[in-house]
C-alpha positions in Angstrom: -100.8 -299.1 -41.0 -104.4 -298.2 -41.8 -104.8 -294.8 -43.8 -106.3 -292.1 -42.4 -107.5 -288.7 -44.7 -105.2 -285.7 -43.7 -107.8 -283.9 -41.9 -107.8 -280.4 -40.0 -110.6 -278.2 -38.4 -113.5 -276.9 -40.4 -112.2 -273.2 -40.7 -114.9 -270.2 -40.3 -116.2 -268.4 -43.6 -113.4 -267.3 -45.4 -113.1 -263.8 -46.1 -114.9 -262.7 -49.0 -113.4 -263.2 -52.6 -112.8 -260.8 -55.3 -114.7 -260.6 -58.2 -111.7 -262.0 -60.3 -112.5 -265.3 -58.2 -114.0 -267.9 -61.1 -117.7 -268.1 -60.6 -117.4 -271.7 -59.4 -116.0 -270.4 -56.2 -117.9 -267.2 -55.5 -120.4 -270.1 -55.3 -119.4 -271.6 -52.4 -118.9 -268.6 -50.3 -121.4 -266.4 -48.6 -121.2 -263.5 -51.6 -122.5 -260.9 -49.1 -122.1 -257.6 -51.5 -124.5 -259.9 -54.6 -126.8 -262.3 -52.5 -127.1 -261.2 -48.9 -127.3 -264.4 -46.8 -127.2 -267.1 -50.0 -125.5 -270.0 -48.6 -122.9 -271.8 -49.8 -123.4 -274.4 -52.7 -123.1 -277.9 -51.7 -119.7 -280.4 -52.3 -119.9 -281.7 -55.6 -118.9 -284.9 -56.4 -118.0 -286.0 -60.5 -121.8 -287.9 -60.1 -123.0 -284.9 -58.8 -121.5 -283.1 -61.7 -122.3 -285.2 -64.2 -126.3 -285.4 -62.8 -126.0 -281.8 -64.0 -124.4 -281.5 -67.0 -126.9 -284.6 -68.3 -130.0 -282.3 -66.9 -129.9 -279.1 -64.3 -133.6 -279.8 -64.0 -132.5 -283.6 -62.5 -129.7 -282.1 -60.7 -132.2 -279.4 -59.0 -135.1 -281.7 -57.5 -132.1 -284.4 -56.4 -129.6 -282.3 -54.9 -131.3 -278.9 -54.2 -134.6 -279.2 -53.5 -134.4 -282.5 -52.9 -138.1 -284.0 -53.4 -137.1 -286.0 -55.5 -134.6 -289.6 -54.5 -133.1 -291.2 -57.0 -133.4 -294.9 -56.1 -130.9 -296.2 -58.7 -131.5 -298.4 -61.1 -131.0 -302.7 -61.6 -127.8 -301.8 -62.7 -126.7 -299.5 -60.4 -127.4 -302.1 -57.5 -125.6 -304.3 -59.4 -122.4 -302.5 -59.2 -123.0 -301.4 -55.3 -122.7 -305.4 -54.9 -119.9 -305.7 -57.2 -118.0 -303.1 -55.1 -118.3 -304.6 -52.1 -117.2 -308.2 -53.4 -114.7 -306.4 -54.9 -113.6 -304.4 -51.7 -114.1 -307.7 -49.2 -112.2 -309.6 -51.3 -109.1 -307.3 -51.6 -109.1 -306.0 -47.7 -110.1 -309.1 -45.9 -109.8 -312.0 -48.0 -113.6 -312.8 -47.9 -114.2 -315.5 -50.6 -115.8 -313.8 -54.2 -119.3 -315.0 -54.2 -119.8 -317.6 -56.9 -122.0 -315.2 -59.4 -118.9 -313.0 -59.4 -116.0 -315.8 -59.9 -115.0 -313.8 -63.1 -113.4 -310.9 -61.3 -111.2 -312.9 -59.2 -108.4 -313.4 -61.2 -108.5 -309.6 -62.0 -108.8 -308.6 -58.4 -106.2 -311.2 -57.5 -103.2 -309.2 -60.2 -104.2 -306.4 -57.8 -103.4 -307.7 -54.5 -100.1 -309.3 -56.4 -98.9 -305.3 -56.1 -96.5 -304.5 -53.9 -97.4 -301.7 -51.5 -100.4 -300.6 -48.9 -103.8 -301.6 -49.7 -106.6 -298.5 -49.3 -109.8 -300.2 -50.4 -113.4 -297.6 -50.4 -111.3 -294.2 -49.4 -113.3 -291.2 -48.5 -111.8 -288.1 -49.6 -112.6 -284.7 -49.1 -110.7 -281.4 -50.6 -111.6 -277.8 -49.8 -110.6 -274.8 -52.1 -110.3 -271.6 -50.8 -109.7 -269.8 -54.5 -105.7 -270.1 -54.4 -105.2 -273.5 -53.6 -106.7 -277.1 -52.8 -106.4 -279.0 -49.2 -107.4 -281.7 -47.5 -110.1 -281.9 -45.8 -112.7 -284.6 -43.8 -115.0 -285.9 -45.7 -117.9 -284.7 -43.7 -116.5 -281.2 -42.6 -118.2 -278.1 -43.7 -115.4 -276.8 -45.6 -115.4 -279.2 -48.4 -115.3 -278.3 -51.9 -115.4 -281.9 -53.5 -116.3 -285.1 -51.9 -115.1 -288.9 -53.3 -114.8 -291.8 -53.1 -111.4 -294.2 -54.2 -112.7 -297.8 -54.7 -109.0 -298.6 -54.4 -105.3 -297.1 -54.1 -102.4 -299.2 -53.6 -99.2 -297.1 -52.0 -95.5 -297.9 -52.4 -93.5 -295.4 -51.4 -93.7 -292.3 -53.5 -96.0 -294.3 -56.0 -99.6 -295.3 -56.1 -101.8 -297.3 -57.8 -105.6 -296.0 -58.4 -108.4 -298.4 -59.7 -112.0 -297.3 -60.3 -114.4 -300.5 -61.0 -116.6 -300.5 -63.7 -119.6 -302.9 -64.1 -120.6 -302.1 -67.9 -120.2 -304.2 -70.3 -117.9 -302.7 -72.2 -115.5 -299.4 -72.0 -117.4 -297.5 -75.0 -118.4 -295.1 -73.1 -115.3 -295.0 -70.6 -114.7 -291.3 -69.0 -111.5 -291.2 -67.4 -111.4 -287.5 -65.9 -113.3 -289.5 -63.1 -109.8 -290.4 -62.5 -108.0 -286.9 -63.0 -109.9 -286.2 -60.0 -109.5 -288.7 -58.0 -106.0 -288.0 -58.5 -105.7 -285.0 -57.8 -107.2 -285.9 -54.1 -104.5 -288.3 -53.9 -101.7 -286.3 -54.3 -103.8 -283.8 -51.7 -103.8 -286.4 -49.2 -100.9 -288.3 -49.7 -97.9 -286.2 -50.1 -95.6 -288.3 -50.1 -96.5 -289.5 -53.4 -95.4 -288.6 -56.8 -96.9 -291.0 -59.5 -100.0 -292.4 -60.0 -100.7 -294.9 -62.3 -104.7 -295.1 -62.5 -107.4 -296.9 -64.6 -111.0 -297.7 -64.7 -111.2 -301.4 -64.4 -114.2 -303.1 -66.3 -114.2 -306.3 -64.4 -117.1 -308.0 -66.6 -114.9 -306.8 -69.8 -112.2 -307.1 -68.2 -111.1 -303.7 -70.1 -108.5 -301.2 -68.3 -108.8 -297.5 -69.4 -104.9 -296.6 -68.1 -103.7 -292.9 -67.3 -101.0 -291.8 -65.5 -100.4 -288.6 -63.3 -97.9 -287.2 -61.9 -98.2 -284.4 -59.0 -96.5 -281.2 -60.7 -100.1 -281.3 -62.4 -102.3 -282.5 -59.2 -104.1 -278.2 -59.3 -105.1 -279.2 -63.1 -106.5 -282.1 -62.2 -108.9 -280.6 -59.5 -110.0 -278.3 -61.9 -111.1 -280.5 -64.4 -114.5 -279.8 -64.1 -114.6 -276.1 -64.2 -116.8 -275.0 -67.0 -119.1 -277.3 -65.6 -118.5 -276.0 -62.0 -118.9 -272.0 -63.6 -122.5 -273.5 -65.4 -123.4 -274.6 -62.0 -123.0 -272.0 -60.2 -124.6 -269.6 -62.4 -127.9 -271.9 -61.9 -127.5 -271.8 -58.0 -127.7 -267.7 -58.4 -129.8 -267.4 -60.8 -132.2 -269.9 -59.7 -132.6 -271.5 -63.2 -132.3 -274.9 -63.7 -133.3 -275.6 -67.8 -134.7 -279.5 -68.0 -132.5 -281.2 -70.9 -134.4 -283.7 -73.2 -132.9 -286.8 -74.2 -132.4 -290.6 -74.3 -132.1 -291.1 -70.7 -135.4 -289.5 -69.9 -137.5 -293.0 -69.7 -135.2 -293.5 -66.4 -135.4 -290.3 -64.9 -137.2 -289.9 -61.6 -138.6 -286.7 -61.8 -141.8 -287.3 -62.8 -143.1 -283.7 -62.9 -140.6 -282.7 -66.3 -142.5 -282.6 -69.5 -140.1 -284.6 -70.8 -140.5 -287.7 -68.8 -141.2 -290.9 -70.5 -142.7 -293.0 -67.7 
């Protein structure tokens, strides 16, 4: 049986929130009595998030303005063709190509788990101030959008893997997978346990967590200081360029502080 996200109708505007709500989601709601017509902010994602908290300036011209495309990087096609090895492999059976031979006896202890393979999952979850839902992943309603490279489902346990393509887990950030998570357990009620990790295939390094659903409404709010932050630059209109290491690569050529 193939899964399918729980889904249900995109909903109308809610009705407006009180100011107790956290800024995050005044946000995404149509704040009438503050901003008269501002729309609602955009689905975040934890790239989306982490875009901003490395520059709002970045963040802006990608995902606001949008005149600016960030084409990715060597690297970053790298791992696009590494996922989809990865994900052909595991659903289908479709042979690893040669130049990625070393994942296969990695990807090969996953498919050795018992239970339902779910390999590239699109999740969606809306949040209407109280509580988190499921949503589809393109409906109008959504509060976070994702992407599970792949859950494995036996009974009321699950198994989540991210894969990594760095070369090492030094810099490993596993609330990517507090997250991801927490969409679980929103989709999939039926399940209890997760047992997740970020798999570093060329490593072949596994960052483990585990979760359990009594805390699924902590993990979607992982990111809310981040989420308060940006929200304040969608109403104010103020989005600060941050200098640093990473500069060199960005693609917004118009900051001061690009390196190109």
């Amino acid at each position: 049986m193939s899964f399918k996200p729980n889904t249900r109708p995109d909903p109308e505007d809610k009705a407006l929130l009180k100011d107790k709500s956290p800024s995050y989601i005044v946000g995404w709601n149509k704040v009438k009595h503050r901003n008269k017509g501002t729309p609602r902010m955009p689905a975040w994602s934890y790239s989306s998030i982490k875009t901003f908290d490395q520059c709002p300036k970045k963040y802006y011209h990608i995902k606001v303005a949008k005149d600016v495309k960030d084409e990715g990087s060597e690297a970053t096609l790298y791992g696009n063709t590494v996922h989809k090895a990865a994900e052909d492999y595991v659903r289908e059976g479709v042979p690893v190509p040669p130049e990625f031979a070393y994942m296969q006896p990695i990807l090969d202890s996953l498919i050795s788990i018992k239970g339902e393979k779910h390999c590239e999952i699109k999740l969606a979850v809306s949040y209407d101030g109280s509580d988190y839902k499921p949503t589809g992943y393109n409906s109008k309603d959504a509060w976070w959008r994702g992407i599970a490279d792949l859950v494995i489902v036996n009974k009321d346990k699950a198994y989540l893997v991210d894969y990594k393509t760095g070369k090492s887990a030094k810099y490993a950030d596993p609330t990517q997978l507090d997250i991801l998570a927490g969409a679980v357990f929103t989709h999939m009620p039926e399940v209890t346990k997760i047992k997740s990790g970020l798999l570093y295939v060329v490593s072949g390094e596994f960052i483990k967590k585990e979760h359990t659903v009594d805390n699924r409404k902590s993990y979607l709010s992982t990111f809310s200081e981040s989420l308060d932050r940006l929200a304040i630059a969608h109403s104010s209109n103020v989005w600060n360029p941050v200098s640093g290491p990473l500069c060199k690569f960005c693609p917004v050529l118009s900051c001061a502080h690009n390196r190109k």
